[in-house]
C-alpha positions in Angstrom: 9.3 54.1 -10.8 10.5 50.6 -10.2 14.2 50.0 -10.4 14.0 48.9 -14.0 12.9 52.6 -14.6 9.4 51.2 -15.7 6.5 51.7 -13.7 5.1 50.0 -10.9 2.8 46.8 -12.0 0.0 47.8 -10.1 -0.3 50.6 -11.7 0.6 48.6 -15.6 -2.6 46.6 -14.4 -4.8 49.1 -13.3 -3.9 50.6 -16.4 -4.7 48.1 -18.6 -7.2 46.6 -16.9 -5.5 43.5 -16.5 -7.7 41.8 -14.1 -6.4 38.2 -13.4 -8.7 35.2 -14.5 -9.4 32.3 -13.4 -10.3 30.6 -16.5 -6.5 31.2 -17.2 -5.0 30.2 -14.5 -3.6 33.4 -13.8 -1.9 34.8 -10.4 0.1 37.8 -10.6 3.3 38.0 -8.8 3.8 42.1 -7.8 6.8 41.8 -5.5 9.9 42.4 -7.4 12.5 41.1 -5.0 10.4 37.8 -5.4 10.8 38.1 -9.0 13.7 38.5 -9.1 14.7 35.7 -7.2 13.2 33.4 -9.4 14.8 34.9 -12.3 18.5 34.9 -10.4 17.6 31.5 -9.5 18.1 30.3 -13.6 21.7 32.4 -13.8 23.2 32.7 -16.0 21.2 34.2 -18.6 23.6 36.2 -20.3 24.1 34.0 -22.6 21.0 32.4 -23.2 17.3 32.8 -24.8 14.5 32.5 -21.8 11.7 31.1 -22.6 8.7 32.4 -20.6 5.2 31.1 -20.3 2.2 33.3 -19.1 3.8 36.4 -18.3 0.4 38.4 -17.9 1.8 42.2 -17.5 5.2 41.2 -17.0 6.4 41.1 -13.5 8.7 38.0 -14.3 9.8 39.0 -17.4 10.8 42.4 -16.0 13.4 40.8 -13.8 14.4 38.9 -16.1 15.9 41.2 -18.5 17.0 43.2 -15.0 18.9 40.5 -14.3 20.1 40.3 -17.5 18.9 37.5 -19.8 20.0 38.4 -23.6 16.7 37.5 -25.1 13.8 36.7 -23.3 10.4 35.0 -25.7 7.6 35.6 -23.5 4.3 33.4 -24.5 1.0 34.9 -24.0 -2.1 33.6 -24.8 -4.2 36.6 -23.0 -4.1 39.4 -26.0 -5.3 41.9 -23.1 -1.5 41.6 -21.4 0.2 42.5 -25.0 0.0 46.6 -24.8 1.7 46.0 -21.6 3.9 43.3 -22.2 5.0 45.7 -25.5 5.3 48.6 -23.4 8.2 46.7 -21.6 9.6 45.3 -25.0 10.1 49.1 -25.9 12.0 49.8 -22.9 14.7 46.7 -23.6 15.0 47.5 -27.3 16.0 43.8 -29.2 15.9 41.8 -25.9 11.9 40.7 -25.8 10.4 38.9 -28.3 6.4 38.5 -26.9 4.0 35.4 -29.1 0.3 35.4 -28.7 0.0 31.9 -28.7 -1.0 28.7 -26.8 1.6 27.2 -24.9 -0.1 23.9 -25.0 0.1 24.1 -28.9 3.0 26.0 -29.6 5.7 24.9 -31.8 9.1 25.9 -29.4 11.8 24.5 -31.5 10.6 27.2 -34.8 11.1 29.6 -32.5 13.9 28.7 -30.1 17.7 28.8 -31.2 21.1 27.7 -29.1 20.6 27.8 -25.3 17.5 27.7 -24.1 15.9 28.1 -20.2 12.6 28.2 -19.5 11.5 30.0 -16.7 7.7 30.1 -15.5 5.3 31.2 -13.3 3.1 28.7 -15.1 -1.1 29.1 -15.3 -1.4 26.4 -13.0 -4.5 25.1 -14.9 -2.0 24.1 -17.6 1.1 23.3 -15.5 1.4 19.6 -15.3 0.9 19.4 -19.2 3.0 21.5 -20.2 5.7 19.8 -18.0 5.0 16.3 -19.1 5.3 18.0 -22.3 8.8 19.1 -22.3 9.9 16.1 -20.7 8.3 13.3 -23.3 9.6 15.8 -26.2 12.0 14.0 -28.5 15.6 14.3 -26.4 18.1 15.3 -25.5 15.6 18.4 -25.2 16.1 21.8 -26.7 16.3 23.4 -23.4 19.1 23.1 -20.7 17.1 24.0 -17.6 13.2 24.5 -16.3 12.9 27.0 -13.7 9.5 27.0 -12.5 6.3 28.2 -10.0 3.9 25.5 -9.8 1.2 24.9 -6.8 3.4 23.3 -3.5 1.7 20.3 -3.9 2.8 19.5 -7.6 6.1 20.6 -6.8 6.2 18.4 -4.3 5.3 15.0 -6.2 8.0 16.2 -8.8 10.6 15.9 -6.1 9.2 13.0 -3.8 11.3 10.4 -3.0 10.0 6.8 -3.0 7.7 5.3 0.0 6.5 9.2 0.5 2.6 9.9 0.0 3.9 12.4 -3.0 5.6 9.8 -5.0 4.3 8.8 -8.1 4.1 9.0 -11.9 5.0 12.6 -12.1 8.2 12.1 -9.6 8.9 9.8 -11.7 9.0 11.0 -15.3 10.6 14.1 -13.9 13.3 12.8 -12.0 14.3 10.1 -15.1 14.4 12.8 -17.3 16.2 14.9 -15.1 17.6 16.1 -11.7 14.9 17.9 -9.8 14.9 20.0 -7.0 12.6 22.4 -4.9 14.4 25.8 -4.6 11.4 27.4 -2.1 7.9 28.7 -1.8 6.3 31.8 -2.3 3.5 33.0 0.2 0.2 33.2 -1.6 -0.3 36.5 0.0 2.4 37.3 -3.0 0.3 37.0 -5.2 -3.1 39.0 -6.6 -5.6 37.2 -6.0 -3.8 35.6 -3.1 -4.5 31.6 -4.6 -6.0 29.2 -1.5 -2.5 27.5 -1.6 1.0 28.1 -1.5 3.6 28.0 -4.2 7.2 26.8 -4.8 9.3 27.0 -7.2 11.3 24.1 -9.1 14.4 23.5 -11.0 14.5 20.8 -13.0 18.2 20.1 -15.3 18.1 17.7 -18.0 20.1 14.3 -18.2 21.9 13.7 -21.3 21.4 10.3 -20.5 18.2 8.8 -19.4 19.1 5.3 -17.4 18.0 3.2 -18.0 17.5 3.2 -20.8 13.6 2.6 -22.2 10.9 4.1 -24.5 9.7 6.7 -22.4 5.9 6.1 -23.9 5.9 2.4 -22.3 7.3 3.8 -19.1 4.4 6.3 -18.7 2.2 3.5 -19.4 4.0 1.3 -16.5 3.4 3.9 -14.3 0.2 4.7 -15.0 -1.2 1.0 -14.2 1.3 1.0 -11.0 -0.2 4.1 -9.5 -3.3 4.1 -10.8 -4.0 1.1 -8.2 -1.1 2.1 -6.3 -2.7 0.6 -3.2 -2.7 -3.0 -5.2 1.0 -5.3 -5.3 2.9 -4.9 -8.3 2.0 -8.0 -9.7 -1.8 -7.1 -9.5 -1.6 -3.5 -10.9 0.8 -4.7 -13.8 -0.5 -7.9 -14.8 -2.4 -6.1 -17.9 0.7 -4.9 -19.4 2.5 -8.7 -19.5 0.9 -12.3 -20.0 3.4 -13.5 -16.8 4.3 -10.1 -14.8 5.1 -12.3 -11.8 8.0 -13.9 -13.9 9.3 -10.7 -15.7 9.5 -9.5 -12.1 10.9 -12.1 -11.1 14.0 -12.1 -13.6 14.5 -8.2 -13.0 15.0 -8.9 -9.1 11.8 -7.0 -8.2 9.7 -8.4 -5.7 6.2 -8.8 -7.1 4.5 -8.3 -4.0 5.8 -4.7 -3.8 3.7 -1.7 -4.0 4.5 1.2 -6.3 5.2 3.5 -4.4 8.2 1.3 -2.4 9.8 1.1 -6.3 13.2 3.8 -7.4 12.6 5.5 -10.2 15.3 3.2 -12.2 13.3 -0.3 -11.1 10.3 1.3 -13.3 12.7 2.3 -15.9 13.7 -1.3 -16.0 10.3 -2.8 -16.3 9.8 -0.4 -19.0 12.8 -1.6 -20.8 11.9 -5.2 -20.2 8.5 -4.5 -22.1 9.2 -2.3 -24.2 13.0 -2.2 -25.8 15.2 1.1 -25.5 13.7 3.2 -28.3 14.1 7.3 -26.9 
């Protein structure tokens, strides 16, 4: 037995036959003491409904009614993982609530209510989406924080700091939308099948206020023509989303001969605002 008094999740999988695929995305995380770092990692969760994405058998979602989240609403879009994923709901009577569903389609708000955290080891086939998701929903969002796996090298643009080779459009969505930081990585010898990379996980907390202020649909739009020739100047990459870039530049104190990546987050806010209003 493991300490939650539930079996060990090798033998849940051999049970159930819950091979990992790679169609899903799926890695399993066996260790425990790993998972339960994550989990401690989004405290507290007394009080609050955890959202979970993926959990295959269940290794997160074990620690995370261990380390005591009142309700936990585990998504699963694998219908082989539900037996096991049921056999644990039995064990925490009234604290799991498990929905086959996809995540990428999935309506949280219905089934959400008061705090909300979601915490992931996300399908990393479907992690960047389901991020950009959450963070282009209407706001201030319905969850407080995002505690989540995601390949090292995503979690690593998330957090990059301008003039880095990691910057770009996701660092910056994420980090105007909210404060985001690397907690650490997980070996990938963690993991069965051991992925070919390493993990980390990320916490990213809201902003009530996202400054400045712009429509966030013309600020993904900004940064998609800035980094999509992100070795081209500003005023070469841009000049399709203004009839005088050079100018607007110009007025906003931004030099036009800039590259993207040597732009803060709040300069592409600004350019967003100055094409685009303030509409959230």
């Amino acid at each position: 037995m493991s300490d939650d008094g539930l079996p060990p999740l090798r033998e849940v999988i051999a049970r159930h036959g819950l091979d990992a695929r790679k169609s899903l995305g799926q890695n399993f995380l066996f260790d425990l003491n790993l998972t339960r770092r994550i989990a401690r990692s989004a405290a507290p969760l007394a009080a609050a409904t955890v959202v979970e994405i993926g959990p295959g058998p269940g290794g997160l979602t074990r620690a995370l009614l261990l380390e005591g989240a009142k309700r936990v609403v585990a998504v699963e879009k694998d219908a082989r993982a539900l037996p096991a994923l049921a056999e644990i709901a039995a064990h925490y009577p009234g604290r799991l609530t498990v929905i086959e569903a996809d995540a990428l389609r999935f309506d949280w708000q219905v089934h959400i209510e008061g705090d909300a955290k979601i915490v992931a080891n996300l399908p990393y086939n479907i992690a960047t989406p389901l991020l950009t998701g959450w963070l282009t929903s209407p706001w201030p969002p319905w969850f407080s924080s995002l505690t989540l796996m995601f390949q090292k090298e995503v979690a690593e643009r998330i957090v990059a700091a301008p003039r880095s080779e990691a910057y770009g459009r996701l660092s910056i969505i994420s980090q105007w939308c909210a404060h985001a930081r690397k907690l650490f990585d997980i070996d990938r010898r963690a993991f069965s099948p051991p992925p070919k990379i390493t993990s980390s996980v990320v916490q990213l907390t809201p902003k009530l206020l996202r400054e400045p202020s712009c429509d966030i649909a013309v600020l993904e739009k900004v940064t998609a023509a800035a980094f999509g020739q992100r070795r081209k100047m500003l005023r070469s990459s841009l000049k399709g989303l203004h009839p005088d870039m050079a100018n607007l530049l110009a007025k906003l104190g931004i030099d036009a001969n800039l590259r993207a990546e040597q732009l803060a987050v709040g300069d592409f806010a600004r350019i967003a605002q100055a094409l685009g209003g303030t509409a959230e």
